[in-house]
N, C-alpha and C positions, 0 to 999 in steps of 0.2 A: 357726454355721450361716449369719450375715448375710455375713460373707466370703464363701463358697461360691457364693451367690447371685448376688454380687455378682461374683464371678470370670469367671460366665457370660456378663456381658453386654460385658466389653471383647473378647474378639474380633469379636463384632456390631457393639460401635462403630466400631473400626476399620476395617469392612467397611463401614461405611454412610460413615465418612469417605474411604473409598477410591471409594465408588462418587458420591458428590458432587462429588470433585472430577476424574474421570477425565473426564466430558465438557470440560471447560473445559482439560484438558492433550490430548485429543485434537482440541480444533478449534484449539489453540495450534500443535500438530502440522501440520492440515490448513494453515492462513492460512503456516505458515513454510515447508512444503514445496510446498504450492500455487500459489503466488505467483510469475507471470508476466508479459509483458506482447508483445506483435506487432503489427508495423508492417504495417497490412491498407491495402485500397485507397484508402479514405473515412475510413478513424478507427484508432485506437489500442483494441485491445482488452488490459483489464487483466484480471489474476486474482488476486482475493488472498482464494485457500480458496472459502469459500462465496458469497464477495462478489464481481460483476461486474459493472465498468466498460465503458460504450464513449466512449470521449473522439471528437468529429469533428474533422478538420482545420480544418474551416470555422468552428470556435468558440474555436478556440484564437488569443490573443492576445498571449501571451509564453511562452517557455520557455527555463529557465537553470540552469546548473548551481548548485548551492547546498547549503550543509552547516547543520543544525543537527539539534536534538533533540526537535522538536517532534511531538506523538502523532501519526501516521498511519497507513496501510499499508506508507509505504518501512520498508525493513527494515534501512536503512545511515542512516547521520547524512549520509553522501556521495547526492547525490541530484539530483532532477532537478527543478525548482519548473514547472507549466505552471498556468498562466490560463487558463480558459476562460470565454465571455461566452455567453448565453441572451440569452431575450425581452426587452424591458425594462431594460435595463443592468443585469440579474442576471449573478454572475459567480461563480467558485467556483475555487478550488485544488487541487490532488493534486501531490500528491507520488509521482514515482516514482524506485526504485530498481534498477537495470539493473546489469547485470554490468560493462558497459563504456559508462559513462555520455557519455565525449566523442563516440563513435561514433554509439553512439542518437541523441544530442541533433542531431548533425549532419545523420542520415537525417533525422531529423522535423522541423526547420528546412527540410529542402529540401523538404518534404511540405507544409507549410504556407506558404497565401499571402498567410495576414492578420496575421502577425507583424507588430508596430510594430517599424521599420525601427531606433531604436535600442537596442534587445532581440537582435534577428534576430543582431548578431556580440557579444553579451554573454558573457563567459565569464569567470569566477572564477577569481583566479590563489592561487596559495599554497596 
């Protein structure tokens, strides 16, 4: 009779293991299919899912192509490293990842006027 009982509740676990982890495989979803990025007039507007960036030209201080594995939003190891500075010599990193990363990185080098000049023709070979 304790079997029985017992039988009853692994489809309820399963059910409750399935509804635990469906939010976290649905914003997995959202952040991997959501994830954009457009070159606007004043700034770089990011998207990645629920999360929105605006990067300004005016704060941006390097930007280069760059590969590794480190946790962020880029969704490739191939990627785009940019700098930006704030008040107070506060400064901050993002990493983006573009479809056609030489090209981006080009438009927004010419979009940017406070690039450090030896940054401005940096470019990762190999």
């Amino acid at each position: 009779m304790a079997s029985a009982a017992y039988d009853c509740f692994i489809p309820q676990a399963g059910l409750k293991s399935f509804l635990c982890k469906l939010p976290v495989v649905l914003l997995m979803l959202w952040v991997y299919f959501g994830s954009w990025y457009e070159l606007r007039d004043n700034y770089i507007c990011c998207s990645h899912g629920p999360i929105k960036e605006k990067i300004y030209y005016s704060r941006i201080r390097t930007a280069k192509l760059a590969e590794n594995r480190e946790p962020s939003y880029a969704l490739s190891k191939n990627r785009i490293e940019i700098w930006q500075y704030g008040n107070k010599s506060s400064k901050s990193a993002t990493m983006l990842s573009p479809e056609n990363r030489e090209e981006f990185l080009e438009e927004l080098q010419n979009r940017c006027n406070n690039l450090e000049k030896d940054v401005r023709h940096m470019r990762k070979t190999g």
